[in-house]
N, C-alpha and C positions, 0 to 999 in steps of 0.2 A: 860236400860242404852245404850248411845251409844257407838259404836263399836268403841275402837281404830285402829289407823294405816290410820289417813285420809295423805293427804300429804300438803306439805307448810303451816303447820304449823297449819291447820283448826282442832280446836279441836269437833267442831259441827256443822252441817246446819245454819247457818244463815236464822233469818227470812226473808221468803222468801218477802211477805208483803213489806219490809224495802228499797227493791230496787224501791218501788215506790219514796222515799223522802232519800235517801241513809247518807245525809249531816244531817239530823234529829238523823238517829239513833245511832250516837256514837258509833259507832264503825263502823268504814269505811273500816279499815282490814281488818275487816271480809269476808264481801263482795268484797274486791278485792283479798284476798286466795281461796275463792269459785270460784270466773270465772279464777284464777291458775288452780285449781283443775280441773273444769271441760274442762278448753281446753289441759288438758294433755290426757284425754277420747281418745284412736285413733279413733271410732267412731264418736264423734265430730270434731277430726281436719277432717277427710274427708268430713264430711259436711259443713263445714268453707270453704275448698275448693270447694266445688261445687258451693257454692254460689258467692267465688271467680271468679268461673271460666262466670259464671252466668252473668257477670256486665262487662264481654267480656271487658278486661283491656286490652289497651296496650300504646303505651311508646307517654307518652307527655297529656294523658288521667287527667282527673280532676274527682275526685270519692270520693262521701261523706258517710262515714259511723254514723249512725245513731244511738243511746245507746253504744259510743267508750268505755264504762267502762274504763280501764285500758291502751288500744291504741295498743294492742297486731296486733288483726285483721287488723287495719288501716294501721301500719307501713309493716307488710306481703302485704297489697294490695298496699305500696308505691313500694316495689321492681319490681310489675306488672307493674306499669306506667312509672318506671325509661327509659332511662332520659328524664328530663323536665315533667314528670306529676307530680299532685299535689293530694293529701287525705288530706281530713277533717273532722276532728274525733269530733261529739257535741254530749256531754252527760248533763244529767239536773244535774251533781253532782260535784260541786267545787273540791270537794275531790278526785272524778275520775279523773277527768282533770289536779289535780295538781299529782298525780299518774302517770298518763301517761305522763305529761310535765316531769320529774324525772326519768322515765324508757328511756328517750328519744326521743325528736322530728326529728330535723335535717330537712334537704334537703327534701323537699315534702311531709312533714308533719306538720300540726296542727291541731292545740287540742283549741275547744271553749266549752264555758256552752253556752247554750241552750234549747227551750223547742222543743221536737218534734213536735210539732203542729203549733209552731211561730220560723220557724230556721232561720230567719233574712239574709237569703241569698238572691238576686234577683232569679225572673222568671229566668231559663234558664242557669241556673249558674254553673252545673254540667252536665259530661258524662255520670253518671251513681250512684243508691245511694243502700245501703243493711242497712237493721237493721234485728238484731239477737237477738232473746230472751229481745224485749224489747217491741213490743205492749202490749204482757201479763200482765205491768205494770201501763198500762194509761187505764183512765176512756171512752175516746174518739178513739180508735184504727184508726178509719177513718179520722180524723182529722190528724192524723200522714200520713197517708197514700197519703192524698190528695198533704198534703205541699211536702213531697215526691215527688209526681207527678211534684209538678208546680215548683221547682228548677232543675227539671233535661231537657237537650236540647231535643228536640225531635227527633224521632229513639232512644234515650238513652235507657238505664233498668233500671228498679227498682227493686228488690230482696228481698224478706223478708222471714226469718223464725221462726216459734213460736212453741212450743210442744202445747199438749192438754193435759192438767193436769187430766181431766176425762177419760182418757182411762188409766191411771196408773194401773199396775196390780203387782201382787207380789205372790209368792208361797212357802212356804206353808202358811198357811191360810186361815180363814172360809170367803169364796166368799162372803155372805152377809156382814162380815166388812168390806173387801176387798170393796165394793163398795161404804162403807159411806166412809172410807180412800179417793177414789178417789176423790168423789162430793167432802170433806173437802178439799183437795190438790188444786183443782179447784177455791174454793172460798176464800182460803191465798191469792190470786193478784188480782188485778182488770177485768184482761181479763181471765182468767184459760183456756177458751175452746177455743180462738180467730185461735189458729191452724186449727181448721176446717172450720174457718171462710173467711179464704186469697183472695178466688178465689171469692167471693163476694165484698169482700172489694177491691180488685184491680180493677174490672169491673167496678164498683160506682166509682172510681175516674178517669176512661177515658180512663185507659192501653189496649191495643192494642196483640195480640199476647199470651196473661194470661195462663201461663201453671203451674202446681201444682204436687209438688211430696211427695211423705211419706216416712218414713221410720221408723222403731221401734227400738230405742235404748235401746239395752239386757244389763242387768248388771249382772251377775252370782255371783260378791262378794260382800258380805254382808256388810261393813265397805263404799265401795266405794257406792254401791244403796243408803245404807243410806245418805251419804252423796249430791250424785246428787238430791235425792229424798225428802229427811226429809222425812221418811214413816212414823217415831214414833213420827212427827211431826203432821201430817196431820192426824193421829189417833187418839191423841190427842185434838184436834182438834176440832172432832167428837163425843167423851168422853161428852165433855163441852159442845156442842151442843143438845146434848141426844138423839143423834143417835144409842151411842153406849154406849153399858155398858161396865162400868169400869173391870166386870170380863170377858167378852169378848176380851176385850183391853189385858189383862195382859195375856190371851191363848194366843192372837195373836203373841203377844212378845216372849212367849215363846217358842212355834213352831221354830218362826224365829231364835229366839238364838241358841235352837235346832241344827235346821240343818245350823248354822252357822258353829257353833259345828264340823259338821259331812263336813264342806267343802260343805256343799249345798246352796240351796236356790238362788233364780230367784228375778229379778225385772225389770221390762222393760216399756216404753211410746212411743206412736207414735210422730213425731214432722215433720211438714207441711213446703213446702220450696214454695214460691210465687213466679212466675215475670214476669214482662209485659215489653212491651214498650211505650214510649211516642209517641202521634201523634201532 
């Protein structure tokens, strides 16, 4: 079962899968209580900030954020540019967009659909762009990457960061599950492992200066891992696959409830932070 006590209202993980076609899968909430959820993480807002800081904002700056989901990040990166900058938030999900238009645009803000790969802005069009937990989605990661490159002025940045859904790990539990969990975890999105990928994929598209950072996002409570994670999702998953057997699956659950139980239990991922300059 999963764990109650998620917050805003998220009763379960949302398939993860879903944020490729968001507008598809009927239920749009969902996935915008999950990116609630996870940017109340303090570990994630401080990496939200570093990537902010990253895209070296200041006032009068034009900066386009990339997979704006909900428009949260964009409208924090308009307060960096005030006054007179501008952010532009393009997500591929009508529904996001109409979310984010609803939570608020205003002065130095807007919200377009769009595809990462085709963002319909001219060469040179921005100071600087970041996308966040959104290549992991597209079939093409470099294709995003590129158009990235060729709207931003040059000297600008570009920023990106993605987890690696294959280095998922969790405790207690039998390490061999533990590993078809992660390969599953990995193969729910299109990109899963594109995190370890960045520093190639920025070089291939021209960036200048490419520097790359990691960091392991530890979750200790069991209610919240699950939730960032889908673990009994991704095991699941695996089940079905015939990775893993079904009585191996139901240990593993148990363990974890276990030492739910007991105030225990770990679950942590690394997640890859990119960025270059233009030349």
């Amino acid at each position: 079962p999963v764990p109650a006590g998620y917050p805003h209202g998220v009763e379960r993980p949302p398939q993860f899968g879903g944020f490729a076609d968001v507008d598809a899968s009927g239920a749009p909430e969902g996935y915008a209580g999950y990116l609630d959820a996870v940017r109340d993480v303090g570990a994630v807002a401080e990496w939200k900030e570093r990537s902010f800081d990253l895209l070296e904002p200041r006032p009068g700056a034009v900066l386009l954020d990339v997979g704006c989901g909900t428009g949260d990040d964009a409208r924090a990166l308009a307060a960096r540019v005030a006054p007179g900058g501008r952010v532009i938030g393009v997500d591929a999900s009508a529904a996001m967009v109409a979310e984010a238009g609803r939570r608020g645009a205003g002065p130095g803000v807007e919200f377009l659909v769009g595809d990462a790969a085709r963002l319909g802005l001219p060469d040179d069009a921005v100071d600087g762009a970041r996308a966040e937990r959104t290549l992991q989605h597209l079939e093409r990661p470099a294709d995003a990457v590129a158009e990235m490159s060729r709207v931003v002025r040059p000297g600008g940045r570009v920023v990106i960061a993605e987890p690696d859904w294959a280095t998922l790990v969790a405790d207690p539990g039998d390490e061999g599950t533990m590993r078809e969990g992660a390969r599953a975890a990995a193969e729910r999105v299109r990109s899963g492992t594109v995190g370890r990928r960045l520093h190639g994929l920025l070089r291939a598209a021209g960036l200048a200066e490419v520097e790359v950072v990691a960091r392991v996002l530890v979750v200790p409570d069991a209610a919240r891992a699950e939730l960032l994670f889908d673990i009994d999702g991704a095991l699941e998953r695996a089940v079905e696959a015939g990775r893993v057997s079904a009585a191996a699956a139901a240990r593993w659950r148990g363990d974890r409830a276990a030492a739910a139980a007991r105030g225990e239990g770990l679950a942590a991922m690394t997640a890859f932070m990119a960025s270059g300059r233009t030349t």
